[in-house]
C-alpha positions in Angstrom: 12.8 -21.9 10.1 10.8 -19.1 8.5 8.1 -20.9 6.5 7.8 -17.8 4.2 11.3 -16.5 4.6 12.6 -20.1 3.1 10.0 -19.5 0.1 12.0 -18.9 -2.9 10.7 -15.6 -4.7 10.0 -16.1 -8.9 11.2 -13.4 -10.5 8.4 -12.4 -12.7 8.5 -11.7 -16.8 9.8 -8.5 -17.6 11.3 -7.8 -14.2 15.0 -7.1 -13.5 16.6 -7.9 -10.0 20.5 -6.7 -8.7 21.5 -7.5 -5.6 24.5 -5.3 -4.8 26.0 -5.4 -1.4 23.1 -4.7 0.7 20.9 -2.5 -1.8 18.4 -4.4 -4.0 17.1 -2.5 -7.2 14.1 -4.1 -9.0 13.3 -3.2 -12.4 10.1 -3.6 -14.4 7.5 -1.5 -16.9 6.0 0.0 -13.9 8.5 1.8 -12.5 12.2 1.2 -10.1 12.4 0.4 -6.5 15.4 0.5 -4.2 15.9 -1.0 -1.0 18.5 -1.8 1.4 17.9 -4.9 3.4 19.7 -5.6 7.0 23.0 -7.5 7.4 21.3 -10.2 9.3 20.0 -11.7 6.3 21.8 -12.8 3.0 19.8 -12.2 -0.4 20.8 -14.4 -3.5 19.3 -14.7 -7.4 19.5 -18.4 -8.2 18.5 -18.8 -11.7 15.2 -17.1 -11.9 14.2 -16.9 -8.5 15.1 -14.5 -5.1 16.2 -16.9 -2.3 17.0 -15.0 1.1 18.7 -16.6 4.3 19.5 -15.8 7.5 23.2 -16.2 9.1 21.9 -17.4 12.3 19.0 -18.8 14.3 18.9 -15.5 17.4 16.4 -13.5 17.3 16.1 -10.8 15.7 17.8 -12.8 12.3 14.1 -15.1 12.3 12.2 -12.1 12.4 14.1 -10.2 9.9 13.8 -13.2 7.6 10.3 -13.3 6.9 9.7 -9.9 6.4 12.5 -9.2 3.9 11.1 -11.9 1.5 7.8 -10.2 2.2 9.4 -6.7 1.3 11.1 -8.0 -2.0 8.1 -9.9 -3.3 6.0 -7.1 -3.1 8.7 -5.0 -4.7 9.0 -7.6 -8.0 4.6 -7.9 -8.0 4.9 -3.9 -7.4 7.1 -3.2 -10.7 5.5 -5.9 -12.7 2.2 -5.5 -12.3 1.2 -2.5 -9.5 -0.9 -2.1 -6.2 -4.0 -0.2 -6.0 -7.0 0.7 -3.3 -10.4 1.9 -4.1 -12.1 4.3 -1.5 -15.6 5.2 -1.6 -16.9 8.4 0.2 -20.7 8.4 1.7 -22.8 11.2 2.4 -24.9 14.1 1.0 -22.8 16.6 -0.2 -19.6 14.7 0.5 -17.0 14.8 -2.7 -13.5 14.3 -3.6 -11.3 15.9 -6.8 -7.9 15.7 -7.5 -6.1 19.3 -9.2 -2.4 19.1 -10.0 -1.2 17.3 -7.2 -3.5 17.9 -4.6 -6.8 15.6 -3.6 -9.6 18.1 -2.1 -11.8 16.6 0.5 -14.9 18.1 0.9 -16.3 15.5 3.9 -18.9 17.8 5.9 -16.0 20.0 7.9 -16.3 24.0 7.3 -13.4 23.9 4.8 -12.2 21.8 2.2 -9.5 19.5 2.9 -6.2 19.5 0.9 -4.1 15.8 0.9 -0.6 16.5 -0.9 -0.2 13.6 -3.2 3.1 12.0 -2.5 5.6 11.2 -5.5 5.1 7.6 -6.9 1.4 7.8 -6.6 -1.1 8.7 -9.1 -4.7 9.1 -7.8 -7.7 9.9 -9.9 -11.3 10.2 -8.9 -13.2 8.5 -11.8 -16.4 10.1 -10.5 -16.8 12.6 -7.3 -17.6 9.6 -4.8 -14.9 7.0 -5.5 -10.8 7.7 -5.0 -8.7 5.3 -7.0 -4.9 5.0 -5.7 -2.1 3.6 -7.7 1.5 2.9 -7.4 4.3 0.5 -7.2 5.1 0.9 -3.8 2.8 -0.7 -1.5 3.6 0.5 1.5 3.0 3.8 0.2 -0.2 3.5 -1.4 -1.7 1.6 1.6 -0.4 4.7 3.9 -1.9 7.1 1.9 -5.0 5.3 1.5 -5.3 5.1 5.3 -4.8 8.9 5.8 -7.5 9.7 3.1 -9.7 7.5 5.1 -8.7 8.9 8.2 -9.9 12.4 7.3 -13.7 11.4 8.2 -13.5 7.4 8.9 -17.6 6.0 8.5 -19.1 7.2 11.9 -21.5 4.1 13.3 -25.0 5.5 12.8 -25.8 7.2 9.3 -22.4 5.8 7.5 -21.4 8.9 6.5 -17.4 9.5 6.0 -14.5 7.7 3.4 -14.0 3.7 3.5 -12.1 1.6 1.7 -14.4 0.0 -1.3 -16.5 -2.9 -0.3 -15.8 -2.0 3.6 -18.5 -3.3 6.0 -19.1 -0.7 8.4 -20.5 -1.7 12.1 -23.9 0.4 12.5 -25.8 1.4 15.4 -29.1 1.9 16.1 -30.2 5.1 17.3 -32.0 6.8 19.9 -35.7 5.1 20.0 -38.9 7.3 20.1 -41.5 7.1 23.1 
C-alpha cells in the first residue's frame, strides 16, 4: 500500500472541493484549479478530508495512487495559500524586468532575452537582480522558474548566470599562474 497515497488529504479553511466523475475542481481565495484524475484510482470527500484509493493492486494502479494524492494536495495548499520561487541573477551588468507580460533577460548574450509570462503566473522583479514567481499552480511556476534559470544557469568559475535563491553553486578553481 501507498504510504502517501493512503494519507487522507485535510481540506483546508476557505477551500472548496467537487469531485465530479473524474474532474476535480478546487476552490479557494487564490484562484480555481481543474483536474481530471485516471480511472485507476477512486477519489472520495469524507467529511472534511480528500481520501483516494486504488481499485486494484497491478501496477500501474500503485503508481498512480501516490501521485494523485500528491497532485490534489498541492492543488488545495495551491488555492489556499499559493507557491512561489525566488531567483537571484549574478553578474556585472546582468538584469531582469518585467513589462506587460513579458520578463526581459539581459544575462551577458548580445540581445535581450524575452520569456512570455504564462497565464496563472504573476512575476515581479522587486529590484533588477531578484525574480519573484507566483501562482497557484505548482507545476507551473516550478516549470517556469526552471526555464528562467535555464536561460544562463551559474557557470562553475566566476558564478555568473540566474539561480534559484539560496542555491549553492559548485565552483572551480581556475587556471594557476607560473
Amino acid at each position: 500500500m501507498s504510504r502517501i497515497g493512503k494519507k487522507p488529504i485535510p481540506i483546508l479553511d476557505g477551500v472548496k472541493v467537487n469531485v465530479a466523475d473524474r474532474e476535480i475542481t478546487v476552490e479557494g481565495k487564490l484562484g480555481k484549479l481543474v483536474w481530471t484524475h485516471r480511472p485507476e484510482v477512486t477519489v472520495a470527500i469524507e467529511g472534511k478530508e480528500v481520501v483516494v484509493t486504488r481499485k486494484n493492486d497491478e501496477r500501474l494502479p500503485r503508481a498512480l495512487h501516490g501521485l494523485t494524492r500528491a497532485l490534489i494536495r498541492n492543488m488545495v495548499e495551491g488555492v489556499a495559500t499559493g507557491y512561489e520561487k525566488k531567483l537571484e541573477i549574478q553578474g556585472v551588468g546582468y538584469l531582469a524586468a518585467v513589462q506587460k507580460d513579458v520578463l526581459q533577460l539581459r544575462v551577458g548574450f548580445a540581445n535581450e532575452v524575452h520569456k512570455k509570462i504564462p497565464a496563472g503566473l504573476t512575476v515581479t522583479c522587486p529590484d533588477q537582480t531578484h525574480i519573484l514567481i507566483k501562482g497557484t499552480d505548482r507545476q507551473k511556476v516550478g516549470q517556469f522558474a526552471a526555464e528562467v534559470r535555464a536561460v544562463r544557469k551559474p557557470e562553475p568559475y566566476k558564478g555568473k548566470g540566474v539561480r534559484y535563491e539560496g542555491e549553492q553553486v559548485r565552483r572551480k578553481a581556475g587556471k594557476t599562474a607560473k
